[in-house]
C-alpha positions as CSV (number, residue, x, y, z in Angstrom):
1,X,32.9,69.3,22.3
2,X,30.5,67.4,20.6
3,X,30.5,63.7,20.4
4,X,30.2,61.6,17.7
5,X,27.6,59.3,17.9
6,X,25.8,56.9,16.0
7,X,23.4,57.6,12.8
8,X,20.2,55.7,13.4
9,X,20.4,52.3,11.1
10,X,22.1,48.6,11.4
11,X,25.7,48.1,11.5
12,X,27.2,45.5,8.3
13,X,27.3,42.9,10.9
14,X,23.7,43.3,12.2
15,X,22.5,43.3,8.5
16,X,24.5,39.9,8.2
17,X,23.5,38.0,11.1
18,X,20.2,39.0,10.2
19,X,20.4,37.6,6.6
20,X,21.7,34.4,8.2
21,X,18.8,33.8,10.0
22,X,16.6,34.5,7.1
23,X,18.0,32.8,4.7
24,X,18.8,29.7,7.1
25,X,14.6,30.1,8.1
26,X,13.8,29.5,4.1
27,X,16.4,26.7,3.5
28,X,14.8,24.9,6.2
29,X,11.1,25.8,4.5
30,X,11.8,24.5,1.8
31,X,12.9,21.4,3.0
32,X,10.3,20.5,4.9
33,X,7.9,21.1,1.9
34,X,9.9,19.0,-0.4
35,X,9.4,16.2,2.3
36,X,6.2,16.4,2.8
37,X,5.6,16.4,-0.7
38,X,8.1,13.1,-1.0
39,X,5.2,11.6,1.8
40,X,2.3,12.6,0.3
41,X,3.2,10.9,-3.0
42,X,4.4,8.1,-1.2
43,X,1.1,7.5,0.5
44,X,-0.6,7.9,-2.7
45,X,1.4,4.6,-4.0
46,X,0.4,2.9,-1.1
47,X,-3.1,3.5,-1.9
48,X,-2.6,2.8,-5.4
49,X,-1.2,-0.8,-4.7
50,X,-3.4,-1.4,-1.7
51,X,-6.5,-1.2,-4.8
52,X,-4.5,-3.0,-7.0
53,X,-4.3,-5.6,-4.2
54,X,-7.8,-5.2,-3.8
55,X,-9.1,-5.3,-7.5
56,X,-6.4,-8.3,-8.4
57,X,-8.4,-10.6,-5.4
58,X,-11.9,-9.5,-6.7
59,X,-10.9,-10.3,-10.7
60,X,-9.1,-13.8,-9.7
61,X,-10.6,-15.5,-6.6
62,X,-13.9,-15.6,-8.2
63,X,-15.8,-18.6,-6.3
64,X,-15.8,-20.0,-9.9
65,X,-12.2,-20.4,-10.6
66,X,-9.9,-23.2,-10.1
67,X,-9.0,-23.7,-6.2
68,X,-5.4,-23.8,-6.5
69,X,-3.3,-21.1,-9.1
70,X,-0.6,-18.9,-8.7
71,X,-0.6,-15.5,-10.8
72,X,2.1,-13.2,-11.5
73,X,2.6,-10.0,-13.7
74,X,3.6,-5.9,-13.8
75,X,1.3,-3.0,-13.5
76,X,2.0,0.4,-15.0
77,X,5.6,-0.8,-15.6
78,X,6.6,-0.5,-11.8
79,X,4.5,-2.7,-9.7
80,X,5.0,-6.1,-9.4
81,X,2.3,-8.3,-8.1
82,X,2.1,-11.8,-7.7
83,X,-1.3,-13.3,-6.2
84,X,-1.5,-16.8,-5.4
85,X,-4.9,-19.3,-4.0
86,X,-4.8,-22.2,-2.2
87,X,-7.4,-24.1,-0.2
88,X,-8.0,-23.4,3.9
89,X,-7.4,-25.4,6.3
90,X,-9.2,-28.8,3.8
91,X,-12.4,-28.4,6.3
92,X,-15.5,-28.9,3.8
93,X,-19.0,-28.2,5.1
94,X,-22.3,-27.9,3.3
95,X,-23.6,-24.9,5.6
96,X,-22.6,-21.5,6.5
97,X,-22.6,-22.3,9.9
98,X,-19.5,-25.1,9.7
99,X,-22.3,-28.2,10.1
100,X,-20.4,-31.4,8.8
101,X,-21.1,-32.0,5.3
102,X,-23.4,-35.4,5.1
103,X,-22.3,-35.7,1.6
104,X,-24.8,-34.8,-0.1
105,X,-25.8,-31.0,-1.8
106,X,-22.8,-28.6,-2.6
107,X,-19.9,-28.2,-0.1
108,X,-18.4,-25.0,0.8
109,X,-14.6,-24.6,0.9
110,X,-12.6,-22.0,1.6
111,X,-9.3,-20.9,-0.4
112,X,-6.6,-18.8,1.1
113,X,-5.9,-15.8,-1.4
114,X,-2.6,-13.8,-1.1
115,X,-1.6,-10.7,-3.4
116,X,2.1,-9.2,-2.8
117,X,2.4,-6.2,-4.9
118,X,6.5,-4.9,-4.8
119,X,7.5,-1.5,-5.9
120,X,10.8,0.7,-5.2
121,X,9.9,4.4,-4.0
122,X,12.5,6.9,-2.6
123,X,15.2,4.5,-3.2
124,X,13.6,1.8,-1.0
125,X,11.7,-1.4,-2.0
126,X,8.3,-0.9,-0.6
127,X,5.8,-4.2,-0.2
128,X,2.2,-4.4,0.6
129,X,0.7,-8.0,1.2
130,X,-3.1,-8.4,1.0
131,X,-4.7,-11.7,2.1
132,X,-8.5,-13.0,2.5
133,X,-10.5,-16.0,3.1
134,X,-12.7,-16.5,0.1
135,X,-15.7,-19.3,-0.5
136,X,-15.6,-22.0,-3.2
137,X,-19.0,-23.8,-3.9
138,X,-18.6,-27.3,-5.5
139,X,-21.6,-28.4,-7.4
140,X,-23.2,-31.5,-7.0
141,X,-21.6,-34.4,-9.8
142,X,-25.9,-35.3,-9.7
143,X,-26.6,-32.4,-11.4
């Protein structure tokens, strides 16, 4: 009597479980390179808007322009920014190193600039505030 065994190979089921696992393996793959791609572009808006922020306070608190001014507009058609100056703290000095202004020569002020810049990404408003101390020189009304 000879027995019947088994030809050398995978059963359906073996074949199937292994397919499972496979094809589970790439779903999952996939969707961690779709998010990671979802982050890196997101990081690259908030590098974009963190310059925007940047360039909007070097183009508008020039230590020539008007203390006090508020500043509002769209970039690209999807950021919002709105960047606003005010004076510090109303402290006026004639040196660098915070001496008391005797009143004579040109003061130095300092003006409080903030830029909000507000975009929606993955379904989310996203914000990124920016704010600096900037200088203000006042000439002298004798000169």
């Amino acid at each position: 009597m000879t027995s019947q065994g088994r030809d050398g190979g995978f059963t359906l089921i073996e074949t199937l479980v292994a397919f499972a696992i496979a094809t589970t393996a790439v779903g999952l793959l996939f969707q961690i390179h779709g998010n990671a791609t979802r982050t890196i572009a997101l990081a690259e808006d908030y590098r974009y808007v963190t310059e925007l922020a940047r360039a909007l306070i070097a183009e508008h608190a020039r230590a020539d322009a008007p203390l006090d001014f508020d500043r509002a507009g769209v970039t690209n058609n999807r950021y919002a920014w709105q960047l606003s100056s005010r004076e510090y703290g109303g402290s006026k000095t004639s040196h660098a190193d915070g001496a008391a202004d005797s009143g004579t020569g040109p003061g130095l002020r300092l003006r409080e600039v903030t830029v909000r810049v507000v975009w929606t990404a993955r379904d989310r408003e996203r914000e990124v505030t920016l704010e600096t101390l900037r200088p203000v020189f006042e000439q002298d009304s004798e000169q």
